[in-house]
C-alpha positions as CSV (number, residue, x, y, z in Angstrom):
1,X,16.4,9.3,16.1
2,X,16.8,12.8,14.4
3,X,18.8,14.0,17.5
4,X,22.8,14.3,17.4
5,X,23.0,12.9,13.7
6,X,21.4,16.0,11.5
7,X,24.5,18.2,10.0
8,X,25.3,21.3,11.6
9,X,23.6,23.6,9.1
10,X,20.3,21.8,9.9
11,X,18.2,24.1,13.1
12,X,16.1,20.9,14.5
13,X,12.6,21.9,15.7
14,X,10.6,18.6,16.8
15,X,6.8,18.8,17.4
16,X,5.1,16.2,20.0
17,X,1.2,17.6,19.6
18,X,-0.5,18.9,16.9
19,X,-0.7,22.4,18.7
20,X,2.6,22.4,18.3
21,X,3.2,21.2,15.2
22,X,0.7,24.1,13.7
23,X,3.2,26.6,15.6
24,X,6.1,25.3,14.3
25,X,5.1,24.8,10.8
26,X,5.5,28.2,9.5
27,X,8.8,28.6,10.6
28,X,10.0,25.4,8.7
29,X,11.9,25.6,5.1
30,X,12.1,21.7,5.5
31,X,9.3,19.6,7.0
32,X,8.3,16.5,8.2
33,X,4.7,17.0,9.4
34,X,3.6,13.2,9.5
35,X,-0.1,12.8,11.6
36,X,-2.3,9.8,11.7
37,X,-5.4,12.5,11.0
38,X,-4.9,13.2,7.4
39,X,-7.2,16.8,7.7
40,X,-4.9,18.5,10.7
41,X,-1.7,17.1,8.9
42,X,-2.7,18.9,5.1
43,X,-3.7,22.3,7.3
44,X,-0.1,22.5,9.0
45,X,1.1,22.0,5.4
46,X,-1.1,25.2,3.8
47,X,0.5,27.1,7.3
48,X,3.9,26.2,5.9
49,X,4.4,28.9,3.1
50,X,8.4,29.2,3.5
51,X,8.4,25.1,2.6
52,X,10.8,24.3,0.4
53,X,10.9,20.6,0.8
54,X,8.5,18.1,2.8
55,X,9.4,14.6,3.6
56,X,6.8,11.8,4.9
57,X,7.2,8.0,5.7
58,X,3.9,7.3,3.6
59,X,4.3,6.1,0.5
60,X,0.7,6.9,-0.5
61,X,0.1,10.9,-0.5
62,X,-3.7,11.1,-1.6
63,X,-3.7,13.0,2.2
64,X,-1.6,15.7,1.1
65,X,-3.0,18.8,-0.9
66,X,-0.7,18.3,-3.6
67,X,-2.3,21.2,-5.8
68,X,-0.7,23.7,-2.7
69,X,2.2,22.0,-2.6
70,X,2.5,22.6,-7.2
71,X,1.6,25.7,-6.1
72,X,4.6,27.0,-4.0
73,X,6.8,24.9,-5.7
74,X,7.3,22.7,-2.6
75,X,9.0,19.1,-3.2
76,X,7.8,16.1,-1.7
77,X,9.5,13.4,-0.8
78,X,7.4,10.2,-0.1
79,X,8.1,6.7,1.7
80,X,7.8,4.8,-1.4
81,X,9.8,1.3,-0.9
82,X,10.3,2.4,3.0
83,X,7.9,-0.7,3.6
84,X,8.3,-3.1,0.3
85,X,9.6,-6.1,1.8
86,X,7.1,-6.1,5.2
87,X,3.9,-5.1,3.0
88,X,5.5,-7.7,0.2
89,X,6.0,-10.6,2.7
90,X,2.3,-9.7,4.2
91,X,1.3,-10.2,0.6
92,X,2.7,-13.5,0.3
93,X,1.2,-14.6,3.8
94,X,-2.3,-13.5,2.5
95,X,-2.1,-16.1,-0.4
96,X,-0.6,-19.1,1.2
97,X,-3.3,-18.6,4.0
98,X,-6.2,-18.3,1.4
99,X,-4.3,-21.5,-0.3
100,X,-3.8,-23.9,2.6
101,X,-7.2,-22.5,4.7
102,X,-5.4,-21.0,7.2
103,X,-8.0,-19.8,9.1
104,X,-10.3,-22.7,9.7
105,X,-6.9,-24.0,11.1
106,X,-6.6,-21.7,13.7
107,X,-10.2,-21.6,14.3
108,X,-10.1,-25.3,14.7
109,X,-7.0,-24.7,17.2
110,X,-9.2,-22.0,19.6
111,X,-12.3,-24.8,19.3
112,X,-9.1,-27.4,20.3
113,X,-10.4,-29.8,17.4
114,X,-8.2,-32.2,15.5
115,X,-9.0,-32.2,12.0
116,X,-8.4,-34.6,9.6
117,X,-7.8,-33.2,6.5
118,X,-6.4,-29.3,5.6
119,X,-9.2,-27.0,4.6
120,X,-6.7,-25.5,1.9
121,X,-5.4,-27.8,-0.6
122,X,-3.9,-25.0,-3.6
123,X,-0.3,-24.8,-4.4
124,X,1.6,-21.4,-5.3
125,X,3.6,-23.6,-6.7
126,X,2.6,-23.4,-10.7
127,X,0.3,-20.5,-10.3
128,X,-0.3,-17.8,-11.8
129,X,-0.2,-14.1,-10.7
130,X,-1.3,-10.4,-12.2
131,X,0.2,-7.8,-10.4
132,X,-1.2,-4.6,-10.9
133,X,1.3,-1.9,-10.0
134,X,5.0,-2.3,-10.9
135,X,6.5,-0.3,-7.9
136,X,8.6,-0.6,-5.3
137,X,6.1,-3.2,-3.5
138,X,4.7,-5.1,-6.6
139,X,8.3,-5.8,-7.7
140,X,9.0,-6.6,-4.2
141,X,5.8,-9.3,-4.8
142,X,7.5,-10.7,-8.0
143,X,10.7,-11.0,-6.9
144,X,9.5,-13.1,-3.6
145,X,7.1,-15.2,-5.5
146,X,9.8,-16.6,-8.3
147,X,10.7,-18.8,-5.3
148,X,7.8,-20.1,-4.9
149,X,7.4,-20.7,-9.0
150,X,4.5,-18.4,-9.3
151,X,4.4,-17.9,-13.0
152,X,4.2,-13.7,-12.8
153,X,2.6,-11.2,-14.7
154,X,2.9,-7.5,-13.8
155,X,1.1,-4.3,-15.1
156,X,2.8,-0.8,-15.8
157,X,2.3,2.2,-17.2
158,X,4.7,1.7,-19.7
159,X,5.7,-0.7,-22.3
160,X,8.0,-3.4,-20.6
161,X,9.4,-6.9,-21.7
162,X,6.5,-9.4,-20.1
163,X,4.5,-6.7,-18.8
164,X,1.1,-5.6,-19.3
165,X,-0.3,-1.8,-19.9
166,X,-3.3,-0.4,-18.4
167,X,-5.1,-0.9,-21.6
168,X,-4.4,-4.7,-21.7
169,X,-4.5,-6.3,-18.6
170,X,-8.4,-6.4,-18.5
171,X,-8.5,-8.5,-21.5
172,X,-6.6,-11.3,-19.8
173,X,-8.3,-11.7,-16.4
174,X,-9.4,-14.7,-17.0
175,X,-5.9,-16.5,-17.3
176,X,-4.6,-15.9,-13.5
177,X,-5.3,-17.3,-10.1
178,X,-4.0,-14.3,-7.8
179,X,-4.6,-10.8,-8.8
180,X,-2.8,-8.8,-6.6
181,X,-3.4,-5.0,-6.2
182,X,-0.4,-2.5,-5.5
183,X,-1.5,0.4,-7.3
184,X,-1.0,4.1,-5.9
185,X,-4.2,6.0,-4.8
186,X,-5.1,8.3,-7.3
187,X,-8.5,9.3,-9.1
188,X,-7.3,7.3,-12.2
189,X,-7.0,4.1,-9.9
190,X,-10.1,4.8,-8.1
191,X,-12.4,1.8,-8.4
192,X,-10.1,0.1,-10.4
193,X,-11.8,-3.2,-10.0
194,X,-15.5,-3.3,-10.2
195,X,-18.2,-5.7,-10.8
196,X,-17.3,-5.9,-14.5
197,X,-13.3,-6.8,-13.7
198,X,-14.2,-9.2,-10.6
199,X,-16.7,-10.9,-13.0
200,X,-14.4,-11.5,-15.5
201,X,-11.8,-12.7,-13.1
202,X,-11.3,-16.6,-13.2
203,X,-13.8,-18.8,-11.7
204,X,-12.5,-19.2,-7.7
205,X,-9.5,-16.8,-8.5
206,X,-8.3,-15.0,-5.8
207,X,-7.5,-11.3,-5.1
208,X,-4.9,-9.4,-2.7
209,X,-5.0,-5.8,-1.9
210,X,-2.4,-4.0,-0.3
211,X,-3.1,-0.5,-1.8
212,X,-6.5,1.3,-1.1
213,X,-9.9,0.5,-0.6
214,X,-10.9,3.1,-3.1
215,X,-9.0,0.7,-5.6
216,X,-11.9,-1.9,-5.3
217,X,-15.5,-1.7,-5.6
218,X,-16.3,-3.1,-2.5
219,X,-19.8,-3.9,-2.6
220,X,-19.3,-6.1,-6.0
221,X,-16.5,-7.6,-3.8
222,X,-18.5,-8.9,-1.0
223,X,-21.6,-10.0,-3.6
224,X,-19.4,-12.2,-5.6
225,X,-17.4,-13.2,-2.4
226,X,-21.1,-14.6,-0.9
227,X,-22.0,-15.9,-4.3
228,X,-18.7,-18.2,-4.2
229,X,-17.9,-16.7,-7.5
230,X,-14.4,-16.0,-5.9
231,X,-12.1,-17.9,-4.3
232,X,-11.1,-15.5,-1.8
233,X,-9.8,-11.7,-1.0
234,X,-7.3,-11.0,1.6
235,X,-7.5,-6.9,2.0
236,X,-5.1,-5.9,4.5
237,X,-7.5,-2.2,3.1
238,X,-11.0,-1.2,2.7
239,X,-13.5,1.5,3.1
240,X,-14.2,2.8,5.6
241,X,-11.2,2.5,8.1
242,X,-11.2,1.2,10.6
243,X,-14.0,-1.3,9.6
244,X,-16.6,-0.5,11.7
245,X,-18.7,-3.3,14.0
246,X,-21.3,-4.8,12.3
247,X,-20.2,-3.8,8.7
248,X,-20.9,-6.3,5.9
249,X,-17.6,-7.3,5.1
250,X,-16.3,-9.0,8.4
251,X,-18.9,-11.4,8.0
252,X,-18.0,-12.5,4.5
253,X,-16.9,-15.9,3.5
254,X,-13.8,-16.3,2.9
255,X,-12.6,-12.7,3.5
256,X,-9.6,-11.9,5.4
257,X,-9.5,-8.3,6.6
258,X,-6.4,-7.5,7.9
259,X,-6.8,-4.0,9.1
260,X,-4.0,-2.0,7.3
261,X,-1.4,-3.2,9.3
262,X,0.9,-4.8,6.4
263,X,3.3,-1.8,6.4
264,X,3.4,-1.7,10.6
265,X,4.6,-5.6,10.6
266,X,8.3,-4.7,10.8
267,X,10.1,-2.7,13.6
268,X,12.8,-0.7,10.9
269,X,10.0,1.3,9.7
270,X,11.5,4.7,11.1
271,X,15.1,3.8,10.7
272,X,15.0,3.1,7.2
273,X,13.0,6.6,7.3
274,X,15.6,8.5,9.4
275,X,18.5,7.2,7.1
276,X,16.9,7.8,3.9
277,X,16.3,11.4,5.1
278,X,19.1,12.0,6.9
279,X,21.2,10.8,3.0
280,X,18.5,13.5,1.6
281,X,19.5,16.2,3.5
282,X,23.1,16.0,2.4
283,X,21.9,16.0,-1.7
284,X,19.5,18.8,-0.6
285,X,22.3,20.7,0.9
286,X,24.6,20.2,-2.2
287,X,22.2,21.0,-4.2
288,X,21.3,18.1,-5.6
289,X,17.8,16.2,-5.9
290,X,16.2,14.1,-3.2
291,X,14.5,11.0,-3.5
292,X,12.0,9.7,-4.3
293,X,10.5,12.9,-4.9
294,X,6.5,12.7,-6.1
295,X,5.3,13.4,-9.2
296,X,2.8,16.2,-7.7
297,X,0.4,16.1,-11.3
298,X,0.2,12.5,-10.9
299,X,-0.2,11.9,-7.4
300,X,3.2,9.5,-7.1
């Protein structure tokens, strides 16, 4: 996709194994060293020492040894946004499926029964939403959910008109129906929900994640998902992935694991990738900065 469209000044070296890629990586001032293994991926990037810049698709970089990359100076460019409206529309899937009982529908469909009444009888319509995380995706969230007249509440790091800051939010748990989680991986988010939030979530509320399975104590998840205290989760992550057979959380009532693959429901993944960095390389080659470049101290 690279091929034929990189300017002239660009020398394009492509990498098809891992081998490879460790050979290659020295050589590179710019890099693009994306792996599904996270380890082999941060040791090409510690081999890189004439790196200048490093794009990835990923929009979370909790792989990458950001402490080397502060080191050298390196910038990073992530994939923040790359995937907002798939991962945002997977979001919106998750809650009308908790809402309607999507799943006892389709079970009924493989059993070839006929119910008579839905399993699911909630409304978005008139709800109310806490987003935590006021990025790229959770704005995506917002913006999709006003047409459904989701009455929505986001949380930021900042001060904003209608939003909440991470010193508020927990006080007000209690007044929403969804709680949605699009928070970056980072140790500050790091069990971000635990027994004490999820028990002071509303009585049947129900929670979305689409950031990390670090964000959420998972084990006070599944006890208060088996006690009925909540209405429902929809985690498209958790921890360990990939889930393995016989772990706890497939078997939980009304739990809808959806094995990471919110981001990978779309087929312009790489070309809104290769245009985004392709438009970076000519600001890089001006001399001007690329986006969105990570905040390596924060971790976004």
């Amino acid at each position: 996709m690279l091929a034929g469209r990189v300017p002239e000044w660009v020398d394009l070296r492509g990498f098809a194994t891992t081998a490879e890629l460790m050979e290659l990586a020295p050589l590179a001032d710019i890099g693009w060293f994306d792996l599904h293994k996270p380890a082999p991926m941060a040791d090409a990037i510690r081999l890189a020492t004439r790196l200048k810049w490093l794009n990835s698709i990923y929009a979370g970089v909790d792989a990458f040894p950001l402490d080397v990359l502060a080191e050298r100076g390196v910038t990073l460019t992530n994939g923040a946004g790359i995937n907002a409206i798939t991962i945002a529309e997977y979001v919106v899937m998750g809650m009308l499926t908790m809402a309607k009982g999507y799943a006892q529908v389709v079970a009924a469909q493989a059993r070839e029964e006929w119910l008579m009444d839905s399993p699911g009888k909630r409304e978005l319509y008139g709800s109310r939403a806490l987003i935590l995380g006021a990025g790229a995706i959770g704005g995506r969230v917002a913006q999709m959910l006003a047409g459904f007249a989701v009455d929505v509440t986001m949380v930021r790091r900042g001060p904003a008109p209608g939003c909440l800051t991470p010193d508020q939010w927990r006080a007000r748990l209690d007044e929403f129906d969804w709680v949605i989680i699009a928070v970056p991986a980072t140790p500050e988010t790091n069990g971000l929900i635990g027994a004490a939030e999820i028990a002071a979530m509303k009585p049947g509320a129900m929670l979305v994640n689409v950031a990390r399975g670090s964000v959420i104590d998972q084990d006070a998840l599944i006890t208060a998902l088996n006690a009925g205290r909540l209405g429902g989760a929809f985690l498209d992550v958790c921890t360990p992935e990939p889930l393995p057979p016989g772990h706890p959380l497939w078997r939980v009532p009304n739990a809808h694991v959806t094995m990471h693959l919110s981001g990978r429901a779309q087929d312009k993944m790489f070309v809104r990738s290769v245009d985004r960095f392709l438009a970076n390389l000519d600001r890089w080659h001006r001399g001007e900065p690329v986006a969105p470049a990570v905040d390596l101290a924060r971790g976004y």
